[in-house]
VMD Tcl script that builds the backbone (N, CA, C; Angstrom):
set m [mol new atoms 150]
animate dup $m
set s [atomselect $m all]
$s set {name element resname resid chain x y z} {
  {N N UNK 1 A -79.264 -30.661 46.258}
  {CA C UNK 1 A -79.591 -29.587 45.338}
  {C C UNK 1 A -79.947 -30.138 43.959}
  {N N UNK 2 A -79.049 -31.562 43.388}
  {CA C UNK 2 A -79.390 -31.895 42.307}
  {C C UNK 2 A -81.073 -32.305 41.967}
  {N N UNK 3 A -81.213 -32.950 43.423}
  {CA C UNK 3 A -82.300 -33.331 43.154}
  {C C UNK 3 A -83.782 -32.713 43.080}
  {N N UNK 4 A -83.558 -31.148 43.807}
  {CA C UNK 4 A -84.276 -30.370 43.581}
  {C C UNK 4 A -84.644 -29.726 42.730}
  {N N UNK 5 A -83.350 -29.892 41.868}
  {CA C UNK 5 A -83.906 -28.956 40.289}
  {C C UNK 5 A -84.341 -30.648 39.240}
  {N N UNK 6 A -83.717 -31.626 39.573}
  {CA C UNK 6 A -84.321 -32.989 38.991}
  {C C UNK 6 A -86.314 -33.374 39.540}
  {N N UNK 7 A -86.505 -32.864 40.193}
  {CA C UNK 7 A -88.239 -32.336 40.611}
  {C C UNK 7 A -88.590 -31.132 40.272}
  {N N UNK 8 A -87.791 -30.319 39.804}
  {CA C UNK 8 A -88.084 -28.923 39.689}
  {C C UNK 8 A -88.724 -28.731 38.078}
  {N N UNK 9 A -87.734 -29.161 37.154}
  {CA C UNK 9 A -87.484 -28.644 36.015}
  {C C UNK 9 A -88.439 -29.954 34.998}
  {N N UNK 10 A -88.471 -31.060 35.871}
  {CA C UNK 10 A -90.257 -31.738 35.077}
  {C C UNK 10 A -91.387 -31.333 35.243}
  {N N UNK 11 A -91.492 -30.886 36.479}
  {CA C UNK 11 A -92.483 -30.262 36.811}
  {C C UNK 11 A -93.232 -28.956 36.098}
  {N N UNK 12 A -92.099 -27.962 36.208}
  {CA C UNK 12 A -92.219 -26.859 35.554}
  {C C UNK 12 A -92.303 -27.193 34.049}
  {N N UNK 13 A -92.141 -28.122 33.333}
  {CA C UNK 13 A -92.228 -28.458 31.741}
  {C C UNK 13 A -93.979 -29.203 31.926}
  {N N UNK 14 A -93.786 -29.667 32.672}
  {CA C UNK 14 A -95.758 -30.455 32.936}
  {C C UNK 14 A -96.798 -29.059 33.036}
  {N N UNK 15 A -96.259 -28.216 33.591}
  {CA C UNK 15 A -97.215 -27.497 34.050}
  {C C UNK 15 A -97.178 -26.153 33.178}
  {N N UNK 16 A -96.030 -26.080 32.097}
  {CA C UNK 16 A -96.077 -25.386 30.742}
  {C C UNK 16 A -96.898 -25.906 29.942}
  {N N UNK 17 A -96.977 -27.745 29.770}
  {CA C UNK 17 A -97.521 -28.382 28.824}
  {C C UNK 17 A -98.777 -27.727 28.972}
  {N N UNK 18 A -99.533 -27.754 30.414}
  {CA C UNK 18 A -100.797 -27.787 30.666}
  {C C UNK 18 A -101.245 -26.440 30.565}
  {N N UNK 19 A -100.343 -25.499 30.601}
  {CA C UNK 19 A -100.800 -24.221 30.155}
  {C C UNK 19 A -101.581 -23.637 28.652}
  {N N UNK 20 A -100.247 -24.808 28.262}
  {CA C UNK 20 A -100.376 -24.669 26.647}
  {C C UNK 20 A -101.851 -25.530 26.213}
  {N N UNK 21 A -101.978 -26.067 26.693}
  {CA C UNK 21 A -103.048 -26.844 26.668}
  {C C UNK 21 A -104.509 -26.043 26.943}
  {N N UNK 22 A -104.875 -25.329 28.037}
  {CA C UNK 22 A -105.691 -24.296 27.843}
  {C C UNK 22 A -105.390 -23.394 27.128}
  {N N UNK 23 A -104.451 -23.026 26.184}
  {CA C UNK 23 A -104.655 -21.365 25.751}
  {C C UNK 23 A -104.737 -22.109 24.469}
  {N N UNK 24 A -103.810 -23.139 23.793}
  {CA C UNK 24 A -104.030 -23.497 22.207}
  {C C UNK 24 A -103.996 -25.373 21.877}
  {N N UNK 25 A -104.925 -25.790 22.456}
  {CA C UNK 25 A -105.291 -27.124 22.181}
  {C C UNK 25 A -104.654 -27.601 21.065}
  {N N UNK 26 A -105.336 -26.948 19.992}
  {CA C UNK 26 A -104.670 -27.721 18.790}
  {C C UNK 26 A -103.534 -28.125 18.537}
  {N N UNK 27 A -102.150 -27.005 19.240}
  {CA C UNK 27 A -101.031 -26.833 18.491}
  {C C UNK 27 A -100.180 -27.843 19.690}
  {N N UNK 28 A -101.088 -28.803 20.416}
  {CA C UNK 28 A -100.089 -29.975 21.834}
  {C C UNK 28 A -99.623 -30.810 21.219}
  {N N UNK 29 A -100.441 -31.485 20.009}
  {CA C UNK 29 A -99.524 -32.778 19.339}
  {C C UNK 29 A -97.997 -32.399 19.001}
  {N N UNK 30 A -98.170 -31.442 18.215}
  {CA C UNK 30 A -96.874 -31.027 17.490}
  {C C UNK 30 A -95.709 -30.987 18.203}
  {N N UNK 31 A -95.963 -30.040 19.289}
  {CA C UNK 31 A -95.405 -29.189 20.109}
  {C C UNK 31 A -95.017 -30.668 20.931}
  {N N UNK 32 A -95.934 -31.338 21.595}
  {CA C UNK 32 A -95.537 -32.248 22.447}
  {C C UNK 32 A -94.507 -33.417 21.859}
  {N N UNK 33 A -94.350 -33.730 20.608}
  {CA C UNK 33 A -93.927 -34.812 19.742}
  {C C UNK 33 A -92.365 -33.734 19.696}
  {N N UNK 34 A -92.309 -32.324 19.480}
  {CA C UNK 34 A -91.067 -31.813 19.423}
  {C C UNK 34 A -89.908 -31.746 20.844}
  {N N UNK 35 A -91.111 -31.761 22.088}
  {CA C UNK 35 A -90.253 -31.688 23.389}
  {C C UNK 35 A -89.983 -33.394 23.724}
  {N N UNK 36 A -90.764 -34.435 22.903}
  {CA C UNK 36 A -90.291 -35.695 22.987}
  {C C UNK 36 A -89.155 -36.172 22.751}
  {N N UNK 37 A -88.645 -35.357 21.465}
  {CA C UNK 37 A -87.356 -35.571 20.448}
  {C C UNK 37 A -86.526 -34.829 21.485}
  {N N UNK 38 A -86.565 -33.767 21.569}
  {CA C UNK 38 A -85.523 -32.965 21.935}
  {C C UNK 38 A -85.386 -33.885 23.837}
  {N N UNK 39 A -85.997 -34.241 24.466}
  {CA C UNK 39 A -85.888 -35.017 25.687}
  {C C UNK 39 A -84.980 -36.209 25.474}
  {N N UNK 40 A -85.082 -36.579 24.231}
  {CA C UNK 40 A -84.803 -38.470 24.055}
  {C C UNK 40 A -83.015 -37.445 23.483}
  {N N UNK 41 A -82.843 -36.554 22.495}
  {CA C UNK 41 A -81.579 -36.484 22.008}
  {C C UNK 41 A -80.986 -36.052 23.760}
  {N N UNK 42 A -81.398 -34.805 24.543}
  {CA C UNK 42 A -81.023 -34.593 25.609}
  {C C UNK 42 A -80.443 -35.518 26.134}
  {N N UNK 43 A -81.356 -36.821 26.616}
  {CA C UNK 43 A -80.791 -38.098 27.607}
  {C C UNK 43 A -79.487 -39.226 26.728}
  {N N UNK 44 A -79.982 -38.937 25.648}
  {CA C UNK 44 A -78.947 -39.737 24.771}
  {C C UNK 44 A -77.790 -38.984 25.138}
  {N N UNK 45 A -77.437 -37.689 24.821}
  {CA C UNK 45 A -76.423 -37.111 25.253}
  {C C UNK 45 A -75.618 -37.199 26.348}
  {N N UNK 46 A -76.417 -37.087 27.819}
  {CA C UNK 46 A -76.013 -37.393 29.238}
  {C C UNK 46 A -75.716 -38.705 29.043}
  {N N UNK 47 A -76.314 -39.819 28.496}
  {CA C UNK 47 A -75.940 -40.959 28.833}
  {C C UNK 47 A -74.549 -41.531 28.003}
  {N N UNK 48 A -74.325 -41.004 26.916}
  {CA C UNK 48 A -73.016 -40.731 26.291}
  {C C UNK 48 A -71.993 -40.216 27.118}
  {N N UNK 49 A -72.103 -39.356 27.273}
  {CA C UNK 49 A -71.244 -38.033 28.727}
  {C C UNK 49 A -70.954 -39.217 30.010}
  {N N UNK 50 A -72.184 -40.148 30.506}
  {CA C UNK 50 A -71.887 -40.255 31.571}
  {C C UNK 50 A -70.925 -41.452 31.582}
}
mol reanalyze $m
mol bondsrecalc $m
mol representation Tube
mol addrep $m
């Protein structure tokens, strides 16, 4: 099960990116540089935890 939502839940963030990507081009740098940070504090966290 873990591993289904561990394929699930990148996926579904790739295929938001790419949404976002057709409806407002401009606003991917930003946006993409903010889900970078918030990914890297995320894993920092688990890897603290683990």
């Amino acid at each position: 099960m873990l591993a289904v939502l561990g394929v699930f839940f990148p996926l579904a963030a790739l295929l938001g990116l790419l949404g976002l990507a057709y409806v407002a081009t401009p606003d991917v740098p930003r946006i993409t540089g903010t889900v970078a940070l918030i990914l890297t504090i995320a894993a920092l966290g688990v890897a603290i935890l683990h």
